[in-house]
N, C-alpha and C positions, 0 to 999 in steps of 0.2 A: 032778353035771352033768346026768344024764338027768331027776331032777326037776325042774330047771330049765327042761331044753328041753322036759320035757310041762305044765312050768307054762304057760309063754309059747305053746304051741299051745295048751291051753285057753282061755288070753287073746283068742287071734286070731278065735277061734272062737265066743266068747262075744256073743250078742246084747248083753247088759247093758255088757259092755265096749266095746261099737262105742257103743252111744248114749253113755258117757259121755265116749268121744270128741269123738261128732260135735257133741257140745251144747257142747262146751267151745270147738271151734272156731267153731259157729256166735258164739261167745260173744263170740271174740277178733275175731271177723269186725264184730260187730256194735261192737266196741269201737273201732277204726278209722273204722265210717263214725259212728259219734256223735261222735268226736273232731273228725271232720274235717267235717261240721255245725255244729258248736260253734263250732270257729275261725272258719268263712266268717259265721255270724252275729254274733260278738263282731268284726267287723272293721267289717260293717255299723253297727250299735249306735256302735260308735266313732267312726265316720267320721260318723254323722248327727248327735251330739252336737256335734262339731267345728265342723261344718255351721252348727248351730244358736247356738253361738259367733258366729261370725264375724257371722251377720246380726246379731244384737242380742248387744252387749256384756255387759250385765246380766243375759243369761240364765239363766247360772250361780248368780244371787244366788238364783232361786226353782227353778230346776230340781234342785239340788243337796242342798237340807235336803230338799225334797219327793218327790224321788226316792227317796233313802235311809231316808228316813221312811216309805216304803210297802213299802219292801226289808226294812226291820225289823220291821213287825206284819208281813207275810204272812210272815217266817223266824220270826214265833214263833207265830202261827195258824195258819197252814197247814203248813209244811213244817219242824218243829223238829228241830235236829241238822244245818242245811244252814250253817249260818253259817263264817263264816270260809275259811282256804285250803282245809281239807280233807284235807288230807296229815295234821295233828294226829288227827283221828279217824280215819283209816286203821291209824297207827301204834299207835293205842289200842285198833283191833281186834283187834290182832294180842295182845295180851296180856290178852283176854278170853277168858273160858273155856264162857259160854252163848252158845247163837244165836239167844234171844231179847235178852238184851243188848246183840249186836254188832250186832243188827236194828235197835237205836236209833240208828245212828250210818251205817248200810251198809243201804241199802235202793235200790229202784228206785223210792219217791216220795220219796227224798233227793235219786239222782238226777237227776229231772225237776228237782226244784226248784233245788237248784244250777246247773242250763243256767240258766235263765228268770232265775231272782234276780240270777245273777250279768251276764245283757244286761240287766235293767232299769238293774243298776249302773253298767254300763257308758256306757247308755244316759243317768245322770244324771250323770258326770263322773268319778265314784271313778277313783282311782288305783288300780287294781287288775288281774291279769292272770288270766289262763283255766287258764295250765297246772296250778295245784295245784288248783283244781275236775275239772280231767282226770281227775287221781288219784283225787280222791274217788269220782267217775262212772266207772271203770273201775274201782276196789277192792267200789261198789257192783252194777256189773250182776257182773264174775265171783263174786262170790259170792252174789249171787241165784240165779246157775244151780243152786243145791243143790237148789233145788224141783222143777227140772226132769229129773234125774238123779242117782244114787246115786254118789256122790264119795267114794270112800275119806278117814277122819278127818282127817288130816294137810292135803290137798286144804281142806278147810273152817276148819282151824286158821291155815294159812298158807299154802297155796301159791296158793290162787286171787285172795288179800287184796292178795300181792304179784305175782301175774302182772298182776291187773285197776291196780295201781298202776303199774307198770314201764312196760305198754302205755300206760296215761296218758301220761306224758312221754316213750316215744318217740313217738307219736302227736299230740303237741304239738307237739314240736318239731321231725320227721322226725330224731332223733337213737335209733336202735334201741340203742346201746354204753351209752349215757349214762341209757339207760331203765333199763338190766340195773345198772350201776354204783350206781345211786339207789336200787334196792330193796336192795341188797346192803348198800350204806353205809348212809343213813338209815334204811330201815323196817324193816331187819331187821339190827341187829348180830350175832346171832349164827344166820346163815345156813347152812342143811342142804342137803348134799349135793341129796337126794329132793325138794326143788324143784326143784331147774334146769331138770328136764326141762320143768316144768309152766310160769316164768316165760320160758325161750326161747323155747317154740312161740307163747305170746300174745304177746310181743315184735313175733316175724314175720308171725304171721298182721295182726296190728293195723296197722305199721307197713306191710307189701303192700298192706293196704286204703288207710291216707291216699294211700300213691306210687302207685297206682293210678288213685286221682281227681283230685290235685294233681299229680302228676307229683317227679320228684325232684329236689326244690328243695332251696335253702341257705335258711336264716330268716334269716340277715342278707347273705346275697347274698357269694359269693365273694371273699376276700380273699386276696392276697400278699404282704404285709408280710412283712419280714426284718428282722434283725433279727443283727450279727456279736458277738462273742464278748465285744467288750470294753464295745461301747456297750448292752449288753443290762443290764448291769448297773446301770447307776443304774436308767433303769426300773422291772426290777425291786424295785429298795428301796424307791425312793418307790410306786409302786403296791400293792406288796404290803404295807409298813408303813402308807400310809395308806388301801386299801383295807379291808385288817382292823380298822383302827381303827373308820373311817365304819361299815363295816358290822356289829361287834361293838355301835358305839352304837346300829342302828339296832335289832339283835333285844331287847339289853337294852332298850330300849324299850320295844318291842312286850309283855314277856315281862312286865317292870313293870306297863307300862300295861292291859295285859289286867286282871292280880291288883289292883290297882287299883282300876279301873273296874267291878271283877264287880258288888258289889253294885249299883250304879246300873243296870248293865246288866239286872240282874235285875227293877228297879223298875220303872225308865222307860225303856226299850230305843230308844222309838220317841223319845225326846227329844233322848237321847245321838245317836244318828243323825241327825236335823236339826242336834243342833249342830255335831258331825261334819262334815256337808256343808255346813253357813257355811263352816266354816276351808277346806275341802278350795276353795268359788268363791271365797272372798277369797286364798288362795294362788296357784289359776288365772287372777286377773285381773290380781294381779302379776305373774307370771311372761308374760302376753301369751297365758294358754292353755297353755301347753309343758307342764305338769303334770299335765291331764285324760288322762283314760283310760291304757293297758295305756305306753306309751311307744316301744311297737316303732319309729313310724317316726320317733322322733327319735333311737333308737340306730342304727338304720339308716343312716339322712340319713349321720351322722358316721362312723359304719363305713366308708363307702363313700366318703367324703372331696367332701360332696355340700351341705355345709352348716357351719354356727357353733351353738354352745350358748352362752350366758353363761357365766360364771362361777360364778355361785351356782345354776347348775342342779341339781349333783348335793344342791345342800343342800334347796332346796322342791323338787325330785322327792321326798327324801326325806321330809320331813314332810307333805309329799300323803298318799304312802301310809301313810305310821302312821297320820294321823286315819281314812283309809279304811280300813284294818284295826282298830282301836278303834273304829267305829263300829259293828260287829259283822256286818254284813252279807257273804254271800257273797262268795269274790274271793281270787284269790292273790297274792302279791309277787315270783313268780317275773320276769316281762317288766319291772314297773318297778324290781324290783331292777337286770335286766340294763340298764333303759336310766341310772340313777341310774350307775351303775359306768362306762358308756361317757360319758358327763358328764361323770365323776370324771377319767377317762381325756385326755378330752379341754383341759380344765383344764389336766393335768402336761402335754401337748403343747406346750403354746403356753409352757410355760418351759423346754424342753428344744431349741431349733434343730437343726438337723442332723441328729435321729432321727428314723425315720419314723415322723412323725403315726398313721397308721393302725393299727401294731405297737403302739404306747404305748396307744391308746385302748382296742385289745382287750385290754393285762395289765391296764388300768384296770378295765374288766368282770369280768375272773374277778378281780382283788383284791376288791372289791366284792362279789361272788358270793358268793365263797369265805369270806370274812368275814361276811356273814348265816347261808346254811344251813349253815357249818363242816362241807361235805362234798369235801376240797382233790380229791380223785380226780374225783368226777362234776364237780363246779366246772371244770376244766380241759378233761375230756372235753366235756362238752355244749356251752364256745364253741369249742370246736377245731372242733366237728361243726356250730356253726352259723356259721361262720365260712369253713368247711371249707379251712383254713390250718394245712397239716403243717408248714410253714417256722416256726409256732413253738411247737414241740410244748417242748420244753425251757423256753423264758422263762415259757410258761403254766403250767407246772409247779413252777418255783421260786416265781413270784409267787401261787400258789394256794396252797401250803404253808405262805409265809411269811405268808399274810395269815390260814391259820386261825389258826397259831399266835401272829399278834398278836391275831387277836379273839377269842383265849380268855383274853388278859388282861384283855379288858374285861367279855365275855359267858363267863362260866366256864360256863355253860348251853348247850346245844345248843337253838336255837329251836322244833324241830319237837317232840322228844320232852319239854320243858319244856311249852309247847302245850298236849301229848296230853293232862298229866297232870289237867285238869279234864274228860277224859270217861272216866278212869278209876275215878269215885266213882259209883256208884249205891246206894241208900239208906242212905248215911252212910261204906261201905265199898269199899276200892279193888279194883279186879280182881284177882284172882291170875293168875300166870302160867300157861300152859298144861302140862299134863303133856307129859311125852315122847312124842308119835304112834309108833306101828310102821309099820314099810317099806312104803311100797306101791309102786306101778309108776305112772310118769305117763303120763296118757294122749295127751301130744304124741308 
């Protein structure tokens, strides 16, 4: 015990240990207000594309190959390793063992580039959302910090990988529970103690930073739907069976059409991307537009019981975003997965009378959810939190569980760690796991 307490006063005392403090926090500090820059630019970007819609119909026919086609040579000339959500090469780092290899994939000119690539995108129509670029740009500045202070190994193996990922999406979403849930579930299944300290304090310090500047908002604006014991139950069947389903087809999808498309990808990158962005404006000019960009405020609209989706929304939502993620450019599926699922949602409403619309549209969403990144815990957390709707903490829970375990009938694959596994080859051969780190002390 007394080695203990003269450890912990050397600690206190220790110059080296205060900086490696203070740079971690400056770290998490800094990861908050880039999040929350990011957001207010990608709303921008989106809203002037919309803009740009509207006055000329046929915009899309040249803005959308041409966009994407510039997204794809500057993501393989300039800024390579930025492409796609991002969360895939987070999770890849974690199970590298150089920090010149993990430097290929986690850098601060990854990044820059992931901000910039992913508003051009946005910028030209892709379907595509910010929050898993968050991840990547928060998994990249915390462990950039290594340069700037001496990190105990473990610190550089994982804890900063996943504190700079966690703070990602709560800093996305102002969901700080649902940050900490995401690194625990996806990016790190088999989760150590001797992080926590390190992924909670960037959590809080990140997520004080967005509420700081934004103030503490709901992402999809407060809801009360209820939802009683008996009529809860169809709901959840239908949403959860066909949320898991819709969203099992969409990863197998993606997870295909990635392995697929590699080789082309590697050929003609800038081709596949324009053709890419045809399908992505001929999708959006059927759909009336409703398909372009991240989709927030058409899950919004209906969240909030403030508007109509068609019918076939949740289906070209969905094939928006797959050519927008096969076209290899920057961009996550998080926002239009959630608006794809409040679509979904909204669809089951209008054949169920008498249930509250609003209740059904959000198990729509987490079935949906839940059935792409098969994470039923964060799934349920993060719309409870963005919805900030306790009244239906139980139905969101059933139909999140019930919809992984239909989309692992279809997607036996987990999308993000399926993903990873093409940045875990470098010169022929896959990463190894990391050894076991020793104990250290976190410096939150």
């Amino acid at each position: 015990m007394f080695r203990n307490l003269r450890s912990t006063g050397r600690d206190l005392l220790s110059a080296d240990a205060w900086k490696t403090r203070i740079v971690f926090w400056i770290g998490a500090v800094a990861m908050g207000l880039v999040s929350t820059a990011f957001a207010l630019a990608s709303e921008v970007a989106n809203h002037n594309f919309h803009r740009l819609a509207q006055h000329w119909t046929y915009a899309p026919l040249v803005a959308c190959p041409l966009g994407l086609a510039a997204v794809a040579w500057l993501t393989q000339k300039v800024f390579p390793g930025s492409q796609g959500s991002g969360i895939p090469q987070a999770i890849a780092a974690l199970s590298m063992t150089e920090h010149s290899v993990r430097s290929r994939v986690l850098s601060l000119r990854i990044a820059i580039g992931k901000i910039l690539l992913t508003l051009i995108g946005l910028l030209s129509g892709a379907s595509i959302g910010r929050e898993g670029p968050t991840v990547h740009i928060g998994a990249s500045i915390m462990f950039s910090l290594g340069r700037f202070a001496k990190f105990p190994m473990h610190y550089m193996d994982r804890g900063l990988i996943l504190a700079g990922g966690a703070a990602g999406i709560a800093a996305a979403f102002n969901t700080p529970l649902a940050g900490i849930l995401f690194a625990i579930e996806e990016m790190n299944k088999n989760f150590e103690e001797r992080t926590s300290g390190t992924l909670l304090t960037a959590v809080f310090l990140a997520g004080m930073t967005t509420v700081a500047i934004l103030g503490n908002y709901v992402y999809f604006g407060a809801s009360s739907s209820t939802l009683t014991s008996l009529e809860s139950i169809k709901p959840i069947l239908v949403c959860g069976v066909g949320g898991g389903l819709l969203g099992g087809l969409f990863s197998q999808s993606l997870i295909w059409g990635t392995r697929r498309l590699a080789p082309l990808a590697k050929r003609q990158p800038v081709l596949l991307a324009a053709g890419c962005g045809t399908v992505i404006a001929l999708i959006g000019l059927y759909s009336g537009g409703l398909t372009f960009g991240t989709g927030y405020l058409e899950a919004r609209m209906v969240v909030n019981g403030q508007g109509m989706l068609p019918a076939d929304y949740p289906l070209v939502k969905m094939l928006a975003t797959i050519a927008s993620y096969l076209s290899g450019i920057p961009g996550g599926i998080f926002s239009p997965s959630l608006a794809t699922g409040a679509g979904l949602g909204y669809s089951i409403s209008t054949l169920m009378p008498g249930i509250a619309p609003g209740a059904v549209i959000i198990l729509g969403m987490v079935g949906y959810f839940s059935g792409v990144v098969q994470t039923p815990i964060t799934a349920f957390v993060i719309v409870m939190e963005m919805t900030s709707d306790p009244g239906l903490v139980l139905p969101l829970m059933a139909t999140s569980f019930l919809a992984y375990l239909t989309s692992r009938l279809v997607c036996p694959e987990s999308i993000y760690p399926a993903l990873a596994k093409e940045f875990l080859f470098t010169g022929g051969k896959q990463a190894a796991t990391p050894p076991e780190p020793a104990r250290e002390k976190s410096p939150g």
